[in-house]
C-alpha positions in Angstrom: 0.0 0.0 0.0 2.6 2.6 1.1 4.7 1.3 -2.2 1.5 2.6 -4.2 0.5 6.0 -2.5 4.5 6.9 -3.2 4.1 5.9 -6.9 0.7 7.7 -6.9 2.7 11.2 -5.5 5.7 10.8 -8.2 2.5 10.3 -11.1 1.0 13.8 -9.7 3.9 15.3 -9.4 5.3 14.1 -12.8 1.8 15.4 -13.6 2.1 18.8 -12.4 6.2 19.4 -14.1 4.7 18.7 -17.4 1.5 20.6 -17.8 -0.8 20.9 -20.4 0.3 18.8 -23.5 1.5 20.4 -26.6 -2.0 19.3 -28.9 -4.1 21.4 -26.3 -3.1 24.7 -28.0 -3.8 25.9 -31.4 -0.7 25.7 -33.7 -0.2 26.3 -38.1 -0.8 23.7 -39.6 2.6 22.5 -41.6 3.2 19.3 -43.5 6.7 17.0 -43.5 8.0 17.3 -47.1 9.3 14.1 -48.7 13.2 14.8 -48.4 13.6 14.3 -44.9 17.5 14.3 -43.7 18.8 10.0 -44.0 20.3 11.0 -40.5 17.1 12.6 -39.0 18.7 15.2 -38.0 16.6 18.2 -38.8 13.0 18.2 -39.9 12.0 19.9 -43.6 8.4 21.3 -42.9 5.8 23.3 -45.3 3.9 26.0 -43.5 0.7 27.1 -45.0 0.2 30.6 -45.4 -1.1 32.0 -42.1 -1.5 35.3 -40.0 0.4 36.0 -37.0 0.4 38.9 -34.5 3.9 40.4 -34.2 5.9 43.0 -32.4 9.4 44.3 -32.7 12.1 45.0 -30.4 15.3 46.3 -30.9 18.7 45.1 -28.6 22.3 43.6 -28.9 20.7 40.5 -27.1 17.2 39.2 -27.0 17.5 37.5 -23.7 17.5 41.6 -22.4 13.8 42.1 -24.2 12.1 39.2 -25.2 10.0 39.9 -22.0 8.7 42.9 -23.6 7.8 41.8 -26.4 5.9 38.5 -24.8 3.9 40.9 -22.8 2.5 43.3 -25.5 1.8 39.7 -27.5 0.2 38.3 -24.7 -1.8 41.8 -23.5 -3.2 41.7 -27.5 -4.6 38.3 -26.6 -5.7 39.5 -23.5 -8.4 42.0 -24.7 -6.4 44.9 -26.2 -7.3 45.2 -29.5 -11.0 46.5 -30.8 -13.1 43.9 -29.7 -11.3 43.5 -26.2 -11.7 39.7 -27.5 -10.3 37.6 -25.4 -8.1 35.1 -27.9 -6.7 31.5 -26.7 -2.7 31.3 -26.5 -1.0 29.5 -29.4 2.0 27.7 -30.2 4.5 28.1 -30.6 5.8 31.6 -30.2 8.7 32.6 -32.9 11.4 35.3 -32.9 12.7 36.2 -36.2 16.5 36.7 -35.2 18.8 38.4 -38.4 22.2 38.2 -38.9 24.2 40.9 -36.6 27.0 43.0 -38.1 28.7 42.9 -34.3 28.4 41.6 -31.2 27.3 45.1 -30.1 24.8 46.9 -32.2 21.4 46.7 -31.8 19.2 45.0 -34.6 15.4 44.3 -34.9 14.0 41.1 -33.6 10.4 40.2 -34.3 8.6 37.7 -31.9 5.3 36.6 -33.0 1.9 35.0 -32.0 -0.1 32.3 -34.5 -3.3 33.6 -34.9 -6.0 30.4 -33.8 -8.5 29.3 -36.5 -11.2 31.3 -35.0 -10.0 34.2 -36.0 -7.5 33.9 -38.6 -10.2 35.3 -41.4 -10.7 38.3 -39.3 -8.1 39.0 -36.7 -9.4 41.6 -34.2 -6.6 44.8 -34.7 -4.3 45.3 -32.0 -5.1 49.0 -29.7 -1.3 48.9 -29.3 0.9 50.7 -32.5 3.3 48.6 -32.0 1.9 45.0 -32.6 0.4 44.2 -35.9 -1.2 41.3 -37.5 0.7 39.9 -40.7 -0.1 37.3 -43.3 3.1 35.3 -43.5 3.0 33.3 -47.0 3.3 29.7 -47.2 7.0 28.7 -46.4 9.5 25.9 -46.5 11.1 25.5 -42.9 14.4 23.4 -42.0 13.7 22.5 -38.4 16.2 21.6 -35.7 14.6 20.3 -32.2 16.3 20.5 -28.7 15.3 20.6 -25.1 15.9 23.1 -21.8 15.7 26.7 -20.9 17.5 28.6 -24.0 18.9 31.6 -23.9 20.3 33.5 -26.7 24.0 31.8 -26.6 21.4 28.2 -27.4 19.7 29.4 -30.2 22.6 30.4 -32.1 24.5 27.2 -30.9 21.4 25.2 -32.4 20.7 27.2 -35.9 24.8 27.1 -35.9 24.7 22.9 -35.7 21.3 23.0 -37.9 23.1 24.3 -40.5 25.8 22.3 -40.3 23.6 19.2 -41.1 21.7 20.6 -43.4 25.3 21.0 -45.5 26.5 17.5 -44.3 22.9 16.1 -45.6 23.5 17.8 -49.4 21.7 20.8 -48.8 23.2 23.4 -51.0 23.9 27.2 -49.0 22.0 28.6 -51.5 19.0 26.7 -51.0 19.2 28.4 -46.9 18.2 31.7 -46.5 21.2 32.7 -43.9 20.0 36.0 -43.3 17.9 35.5 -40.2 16.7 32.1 -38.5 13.9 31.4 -35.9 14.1 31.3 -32.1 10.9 29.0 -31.6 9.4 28.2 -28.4 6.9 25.9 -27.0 6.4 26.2 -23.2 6.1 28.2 -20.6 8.7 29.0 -17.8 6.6 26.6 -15.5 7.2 23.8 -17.6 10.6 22.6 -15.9 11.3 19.1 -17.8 10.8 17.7 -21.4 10.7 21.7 -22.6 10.8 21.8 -26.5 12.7 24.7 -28.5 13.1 24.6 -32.4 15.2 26.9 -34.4 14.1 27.1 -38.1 16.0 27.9 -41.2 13.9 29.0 -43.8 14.4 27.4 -47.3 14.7 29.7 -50.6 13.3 26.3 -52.7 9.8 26.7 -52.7 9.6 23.6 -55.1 10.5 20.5 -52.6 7.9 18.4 -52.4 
C-alpha cells in the first residue's frame, strides 16, 4: 500500500512538471515534405500561409527584451485590440533573429503570436501601434529540435549545428536563406522538464515536395 500512494505522489507530481500537453493549443498547420535528412537530423516542414500577430524590439541580445515583447503579444490576446476579444494562446511563439553585423549593435527582432483558426479570417486589430497582425506566406522550414531553458548563446549554438547538417545532408547554401533564422518556443517557464525549442532555417526552394 505505502509502495503505491509513493508511486501515486511521483504520477502527480510528474503530472504537475509537465502541464498541459502540446496538442491542447492551437498551432499552423505545416506538412513533413518528402526529403527528410537519411540521418534525422533536422525536420523539412511546409507552412501554410497564415497570420500571426507580431511586435518588434530592438537590442544587442534578445535575452534583455524578449519579455517585452511577450507581454505586449500576450496583453493583445488579453483584450487589447478592438473587440477587447479575449483570444486562446498558441503555439509556438517565434522570434525572427537576423544576422548581426557585431556583437554590439542593436538590430530588430520580431517575436510573434499564430493567430487560432477562430480568427484567422478576421483577426481583431491590436489597440497597441506597435503590434500588428501579418499574413506570412506559405514557407518551407528546416527544423532543428532540442530541449531546456535557451537563452540566446542556445539558439545560435542550435541554428549554428542546424546548419551544419543541413550542408553535411546535401543541402546546398543557396538553398538556406542565412540572413535570419527562428528562435521557436513551445512552453512556458513553468514547464521545468521535457521543454521543447526549435530553431528554423527558412528554405529559398519553394519547389520541394
Amino acid at each position: 500500500m505505502f509502495s503505491l500512494k509513493i508511486g501515486f505522489l511521483f504520477f502527480l507530481v510528474i503530472q504537475l512538471a509537465l502541464g498541459k500537453k502540446y496538442h491542447n493549443y492551437e498551432e499552423p498547420q505545416w506538412e513533413l515534405t518528402g526529403n527528410q535528412p537519411e540521418d534525422g537530423s533536422y525536420e523539412v516542414r511546409r507552412y501554410s500561409a497564415a497570420n500571426w500577430t507580431s511586435t518588434d524590439v530592438s537590442t544587442v541580445n534578445m535575452d534583455l527584451k524578449s519579455s517585452d515583447a511577450f507581454w505586449r503579444l500576450f496583453k493583445y490576446i488579453g483584450g487589447a485590440n478592438t473587440g477587447k476579444t479575449d483570444i486562446d494562446m498558441t503555439v509556438p511563439v517565434i522570434t525572427r533573429i537576423p544576422g548581426q553585423p557585431c556583437p554590439f549593435c542593436n538590430v530588430t527582432f520580431r517575436m510573434s503570436f499564430y493567430v487560432p483558426p477562430k480568427f484567422q479570417s478576421n483577426p481583431p486589430a491590436p489597440t497597441d501601434t506597435r503590434v500588428e497582425t501579418e499574413e506570412m506566406n506559405e514557407r518551407i522550414f528546416y527544423v532543428r529540435t532540442f530541449s531546456g531553458y535557451a537563452a540566446a548563446k542556445d539558439w545560435q549554438k542550435n541554428a549554428a549545428l542546424l546548419y551544419s547538417s543541413l550542408l553535411r545532408n546535401g543541402v546546398s547554401a543557396p538553398s538556406v536563406d542565412r540572413s535570419m533564422y527562428y528562435a521557436v518556443g513551445y512552453d512556458s517557464p513553468m514547464r521545468f522538464i521535457f521543454r521543447r525549442n526549435e530553431v528554423w532555417l527558412m528554405s529559398t526552394n519553394d519547389n520541394l515536395v
